[in-house]
N, C-alpha and C positions, 0 to 999 in steps of 0.2 A: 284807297290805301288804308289799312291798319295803322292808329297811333302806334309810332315807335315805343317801346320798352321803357327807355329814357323819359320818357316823356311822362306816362302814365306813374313812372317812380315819383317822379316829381310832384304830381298830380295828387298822389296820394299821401306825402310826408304832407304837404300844405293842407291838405283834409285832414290829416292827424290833430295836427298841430294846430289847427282852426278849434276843430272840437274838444280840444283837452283844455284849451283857450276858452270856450264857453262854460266850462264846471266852474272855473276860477278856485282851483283846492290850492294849497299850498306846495310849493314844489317837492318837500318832501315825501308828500301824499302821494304826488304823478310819480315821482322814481320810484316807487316802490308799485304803485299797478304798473307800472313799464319793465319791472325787472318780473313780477307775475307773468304778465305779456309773452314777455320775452323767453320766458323759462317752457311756458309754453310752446312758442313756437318752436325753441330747441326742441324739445318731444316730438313736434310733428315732423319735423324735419329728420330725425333717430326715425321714428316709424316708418317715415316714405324711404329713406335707405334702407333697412332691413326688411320689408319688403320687394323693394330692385332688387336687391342680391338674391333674394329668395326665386324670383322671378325668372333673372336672369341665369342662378343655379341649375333649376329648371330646364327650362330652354337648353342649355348646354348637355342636360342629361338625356334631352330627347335628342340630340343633334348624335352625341355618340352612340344611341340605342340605335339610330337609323342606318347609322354607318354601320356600325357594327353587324346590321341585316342583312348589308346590301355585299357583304362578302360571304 
């Protein structure tokens, strides 16, 4: 059986949080590469959506080009 979702979340905020624990910077050092981080991730996550839709757009236009044949 696959670790659960939950589990591996967990797994990894403790690994985060370990290693930001071994720099020893001062905390307003870490908030600020955490919002870098973070601002990041928002981008990727914009990219992987506009992407799907692109995809899925796609998809839908082949779906009515086919119907559209089959009459």
């Amino acid at each position: 059986m696959e670790k659960p979702t939950t589990i591996k979340i967990e797994e990894a905020k403790r690994e985060i949080v370990n290693k930001i624990n071994e720099f020893r910077l001062p905390f307003n050092i870490i908030e600020s590469i955490l919002k870098d981080l973070y601002m990041d991730v928002k981008m990727e996550v914009l990219r992987e959506l506009i992407e799907d839709v692109q995809i899925y757009e796609c998809s839908l236009k082949e779906k009515m080009n086919q119907y559209k044949g089959d009459e």
